[in-house]
PAFIPA-247023 format. One line per 4 residues: number of its first residue (from 1); their letters; for each residue x, y, z of C-alpha. Coordinates in steps of 0.5 Angstrom, whole numbers, plus 500, padded with zeros to 3 digits. Example, Ala and Ser with C-alpha at 12.3 -4.5 7.8 and 13.67 -1.06 7.14 Angstrom:
1	AS	525,491,516; 527,498,514
***
This chain:
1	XXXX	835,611,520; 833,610,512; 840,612,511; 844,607,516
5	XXXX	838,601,514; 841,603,507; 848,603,509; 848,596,512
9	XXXX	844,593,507; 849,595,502; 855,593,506; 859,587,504
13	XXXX	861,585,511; 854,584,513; 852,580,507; 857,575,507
17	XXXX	856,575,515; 848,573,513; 850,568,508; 855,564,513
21	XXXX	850,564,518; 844,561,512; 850,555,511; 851,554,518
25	XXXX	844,553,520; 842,549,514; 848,545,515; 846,544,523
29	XXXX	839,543,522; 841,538,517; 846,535,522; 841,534,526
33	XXXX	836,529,523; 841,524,521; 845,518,525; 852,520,527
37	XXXX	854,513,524; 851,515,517; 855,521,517; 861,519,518
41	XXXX	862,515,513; 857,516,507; 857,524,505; 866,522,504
45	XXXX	865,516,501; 865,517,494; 871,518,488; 873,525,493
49	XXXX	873,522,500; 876,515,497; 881,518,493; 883,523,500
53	XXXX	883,517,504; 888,512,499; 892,518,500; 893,519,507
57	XXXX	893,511,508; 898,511,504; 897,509,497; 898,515,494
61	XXXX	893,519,489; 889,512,487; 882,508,488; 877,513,487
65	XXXX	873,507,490; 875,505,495; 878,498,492; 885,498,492
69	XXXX	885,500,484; 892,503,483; 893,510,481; 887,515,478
73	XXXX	886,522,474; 879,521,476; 878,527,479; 883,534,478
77	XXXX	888,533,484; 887,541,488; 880,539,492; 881,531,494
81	XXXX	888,534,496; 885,539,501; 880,534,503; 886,529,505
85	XXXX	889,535,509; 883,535,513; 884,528,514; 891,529,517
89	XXXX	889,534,521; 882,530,524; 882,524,523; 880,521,517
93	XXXX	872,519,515; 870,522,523; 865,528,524; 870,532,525
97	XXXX	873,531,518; 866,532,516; 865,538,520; 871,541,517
101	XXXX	870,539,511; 863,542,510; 866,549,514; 871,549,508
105	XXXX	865,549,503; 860,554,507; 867,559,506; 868,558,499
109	XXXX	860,560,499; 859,565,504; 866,568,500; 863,568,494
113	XXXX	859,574,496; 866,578,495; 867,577,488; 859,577,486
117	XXXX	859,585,490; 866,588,486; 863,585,479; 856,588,480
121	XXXX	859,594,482; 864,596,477; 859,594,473; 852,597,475
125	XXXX	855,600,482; 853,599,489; 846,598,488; 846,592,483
129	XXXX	853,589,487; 849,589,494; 842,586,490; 847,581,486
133	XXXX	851,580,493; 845,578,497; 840,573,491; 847,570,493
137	XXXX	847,571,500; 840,567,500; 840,563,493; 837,556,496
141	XXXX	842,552,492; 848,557,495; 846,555,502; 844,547,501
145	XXXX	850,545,497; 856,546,501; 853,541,506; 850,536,501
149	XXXX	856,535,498; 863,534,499; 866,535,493; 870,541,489
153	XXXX	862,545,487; 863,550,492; 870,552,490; 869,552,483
157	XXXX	863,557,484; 868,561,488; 873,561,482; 869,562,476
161	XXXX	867,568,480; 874,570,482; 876,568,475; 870,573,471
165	XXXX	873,579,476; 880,578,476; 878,579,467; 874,586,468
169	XXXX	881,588,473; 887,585,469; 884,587,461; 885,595,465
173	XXXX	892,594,467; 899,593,462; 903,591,467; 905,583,465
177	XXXX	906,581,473; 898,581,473; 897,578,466; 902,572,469
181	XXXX	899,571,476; 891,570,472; 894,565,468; 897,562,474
185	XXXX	889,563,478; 887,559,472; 892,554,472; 891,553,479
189	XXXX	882,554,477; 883,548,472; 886,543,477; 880,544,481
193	XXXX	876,543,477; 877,542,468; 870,544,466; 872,551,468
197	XXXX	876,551,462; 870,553,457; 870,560,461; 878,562,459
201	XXXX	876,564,452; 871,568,454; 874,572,459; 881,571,457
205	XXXX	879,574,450; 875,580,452; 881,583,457; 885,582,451
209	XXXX	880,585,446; 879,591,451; 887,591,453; 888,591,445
213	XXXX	882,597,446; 886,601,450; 893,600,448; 889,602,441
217	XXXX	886,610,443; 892,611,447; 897,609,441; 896,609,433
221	XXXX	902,604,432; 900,598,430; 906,595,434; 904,596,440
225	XXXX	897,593,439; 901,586,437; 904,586,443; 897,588,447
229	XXXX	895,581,445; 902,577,448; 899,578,455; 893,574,455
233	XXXX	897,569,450; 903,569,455; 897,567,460; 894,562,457
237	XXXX	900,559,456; 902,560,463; 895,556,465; 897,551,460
241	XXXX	904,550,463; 901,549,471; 897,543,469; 904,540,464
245	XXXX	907,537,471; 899,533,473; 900,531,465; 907,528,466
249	XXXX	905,524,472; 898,521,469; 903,520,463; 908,516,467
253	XXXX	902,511,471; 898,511,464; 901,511,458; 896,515,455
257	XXXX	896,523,454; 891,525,460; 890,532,461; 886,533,467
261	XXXX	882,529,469; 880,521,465; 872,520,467; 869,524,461
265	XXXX	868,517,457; 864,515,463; 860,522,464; 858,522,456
269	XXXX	857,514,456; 853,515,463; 848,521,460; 849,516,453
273	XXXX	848,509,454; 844,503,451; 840,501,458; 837,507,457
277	XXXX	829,508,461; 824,510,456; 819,511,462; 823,516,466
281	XXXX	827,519,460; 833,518,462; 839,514,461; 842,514,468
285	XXXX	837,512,472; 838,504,471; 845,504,472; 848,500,477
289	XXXX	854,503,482; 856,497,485; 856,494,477; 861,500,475
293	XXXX	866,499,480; 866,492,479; 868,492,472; 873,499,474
297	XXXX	876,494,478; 876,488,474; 878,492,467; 882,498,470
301	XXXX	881,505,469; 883,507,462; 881,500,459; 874,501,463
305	XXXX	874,509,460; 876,506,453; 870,501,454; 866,507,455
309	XXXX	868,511,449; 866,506,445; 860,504,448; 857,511,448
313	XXXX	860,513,441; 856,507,438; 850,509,442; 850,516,439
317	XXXX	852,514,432; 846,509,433; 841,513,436; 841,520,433
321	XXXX	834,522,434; 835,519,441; 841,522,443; 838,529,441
325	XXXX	832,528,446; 836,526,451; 840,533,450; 834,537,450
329	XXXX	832,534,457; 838,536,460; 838,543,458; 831,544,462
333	XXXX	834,539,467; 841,544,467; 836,550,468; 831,548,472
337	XXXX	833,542,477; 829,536,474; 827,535,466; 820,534,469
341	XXXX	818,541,472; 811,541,472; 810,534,474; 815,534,479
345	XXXX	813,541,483; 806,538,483; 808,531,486; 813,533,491
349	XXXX	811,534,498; 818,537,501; 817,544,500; 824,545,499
353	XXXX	824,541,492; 818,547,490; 822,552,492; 829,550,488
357	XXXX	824,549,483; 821,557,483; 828,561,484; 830,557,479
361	XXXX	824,558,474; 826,566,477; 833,565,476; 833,562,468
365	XXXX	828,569,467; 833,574,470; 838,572,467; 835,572,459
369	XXXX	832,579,461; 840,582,464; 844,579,458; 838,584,454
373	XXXX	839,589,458; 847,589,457; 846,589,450; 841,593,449
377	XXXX	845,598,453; 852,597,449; 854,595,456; 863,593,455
381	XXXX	862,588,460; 856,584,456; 860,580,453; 863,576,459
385	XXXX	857,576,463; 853,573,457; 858,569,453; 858,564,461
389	XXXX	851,561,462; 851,560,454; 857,556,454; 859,553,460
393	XXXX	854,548,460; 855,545,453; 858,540,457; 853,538,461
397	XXXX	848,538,456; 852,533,451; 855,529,458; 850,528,464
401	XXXX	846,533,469; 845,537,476; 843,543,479; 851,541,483
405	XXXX	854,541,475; 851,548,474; 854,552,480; 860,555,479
409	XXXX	856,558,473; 851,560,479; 854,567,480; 854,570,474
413	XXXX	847,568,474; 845,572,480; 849,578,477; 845,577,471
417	XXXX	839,577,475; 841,583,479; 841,586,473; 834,585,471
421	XXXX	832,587,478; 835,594,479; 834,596,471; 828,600,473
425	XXXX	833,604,478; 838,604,475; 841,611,473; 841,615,466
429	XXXX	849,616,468; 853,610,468; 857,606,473; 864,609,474
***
């Protein structure tokens, strides 16, 4: 009985099983205790669904706000167009959109389980893969997240964790159809959402350290390790090519060099701004929605973001110490949900609040201690595990932030956390 209790425990089918069936749940109950009216309109109505709904009206890849404000590279082009094939399919801004919209978080969720457990167990083997696999399983923001957001979060978990997983796999193999199809995953991961582009040196750099590594022990010809370091190039460059066509588009309707995406002046003005609240610490919390769409339509988007840039630039220069304290407030709030942790569990009287609270304190814990223990351990996988949660959320610590931002760092740090959690039963031989 203990055995077939292990083996089920232990069994990937099982785990995703429960972690669709928490996102469910939470999802209905949730469903249940707000008006149909709210519903249908106010969970889509924001630069996601807005931008999904100009596109099946239409207008094309335009007005993140509704307003009919012409074309926009507010957001990367993969998620609202998902969302406005959901709109065809069901009707747009209906709870059946609505509905389909959340299941296709809560898969990208529960699915996130598959890379977590492939990581864990290449790396620790099946008894860290089934803990990392299941803290996701049951991670109170993995299950509220899909549901309260319609936006590229869930999916960029999903990525990353797919990304960190296809590094470990490509950085064995010398065959370069593998190398190119990584750097087609990653051009395609970076039109989801840009912010994983902080993760590609990282991973990219360790499968080609390790390729280099490889080709090393089994040739001393310094030629062959040349050409070891051409595979992660050409995937780079492969990355980079699959984003030139959104590039060109955003060229063509702007006239201005836009990679991605156009809102970084307006995320950092957001977290950097001279309306700054010295009462609740923070510079977004006097800032008016209906204030900013106004002057978005008024200016346009890349006067508006130039307006932006020059006001948060100006701040900055202005007020050094500030901006400094602003920045250590976000890294609590990044790791912790709120800048004031104590202060907030204390007065909160929704249980939920305490309890995002508490896993996230264990969680901040368990990844420190795991990023020792692989490097005390001169664990070869260390460096890609560490290298995430140090600098993925940069940009957040310098823009603005949220639990919601942080999420698609959320894997990697369950793994971690695993880490800390089975290193007493861990085995003196290590993992195949």
């Amino acid at each position: 009985m203990k055995s077939k209790l292990l083996a089920i425990a232990s069994s990937l089918l099982f785990i995703v099983i429960v972690a669709f069936a928490a996102r469910v749940a939470f999802a209905w109950v949730q469903e249940r205790e707000m008006p149909r009216e709210a519903l249908e309109i106010v969970p889509l109505a924001q630069e996601t669904g807005n931008i999904a709904y100009s596109l099946v009206t239409g207008k094309g890849y335009s007005s993140p706000f509704r307003s009919n404000t012409g074309p926009t590279a507010w957001l990367p082009p993969v998620y609202p167009l998902l969302i406005a094939g959901i709109f065809l399919i069901c009707g747009p801004l209906s709870m059946a959109s609505l509905n389909a919209s959340i299941l296709l978080n809560i898969l990208c969720s529960a699915g996130t389980c598959i890379p977590i457990f492939f990581i864990g167990k290449r790396v620790g083997g099946v008894t860290l893969a089934a803990t990392a696999a299941w803290l996701w399983a049951i991670f109170p923001n993995a299950i509220m997240l899909p549901y309260e957001w319609i936006w590229d979060t869930s999916m960029s978990a999903l990525l990353a964790a797919f990304l960190l997983w296809a590094a470990l796999l490509v950085a064995d193999t010398t065959k370069l159809r593998d190398w190119c199809a990584y750097g087609v995953f990653w051009g395609f991961s970076l039109l989801t959402n840009p912010a994983l582009g902080s993760l590609l040196p990282p991973f990219l750099g360790w499968a080609g350290y390790r390729a280099a590594r490889r080709d090393e022990s089994s040739s001393q010809k310094t030629p062959r390790i040349s050409r070891s370091w051409q595979r992660p190039a050409l995937a780079a460059a492969i990355a980079i090519l699959c984003c030139v066509p959104w590039t060109v588009r955003n060229y063509i309707h702007f006239h201005k060099f836009i990679p991605v995406r156009s809102n970084f002046a307006f995320e950092l003005w957001t977290g950097n701004n001279n309306i700054f609240d010295p009462h609740t610490g923070t510079a977004m919390s006097r800032i008016s929605k209906y204030g900013e769409v106004r002057q978005f339509t008024q200016l346009g988007e890349i006067a508006f973001m130039e307006d932006k840039w020059r006001k948060a630039t100006l701040f900055m220069r202005a007020h050094p110490q500030l901006v400094v304290k602003l920045e250590l407030a976000r890294i609590v709030t990044t790791w912790m949900g709120t800048q004031h942790v104590v202060a907030d569990f204390m007065h909160t009287d929704f249980w939920l609040d305490r309890l995002v609270f508490v896993v996230n304190a264990i969680v901040l814990v368990g990844t420190i201690a795991g990023i020792i223990l692989l490097y005390r351990r001169r664990d070869p996988y260390a460096f890609p595990l560490a290298a995430a949660p140090i600098l993925f959320p940069i940009i957040y610590y310098i823009t603005h932030t949220s639990l919601r931002y942080r999420h698609p760092l959320d894997p990697v740090l369950m793994l971690l956390t695993a880490v800390t959690l089975t290193a007493p039963f861990r085995s003196k031989t290590p993992a195949a």
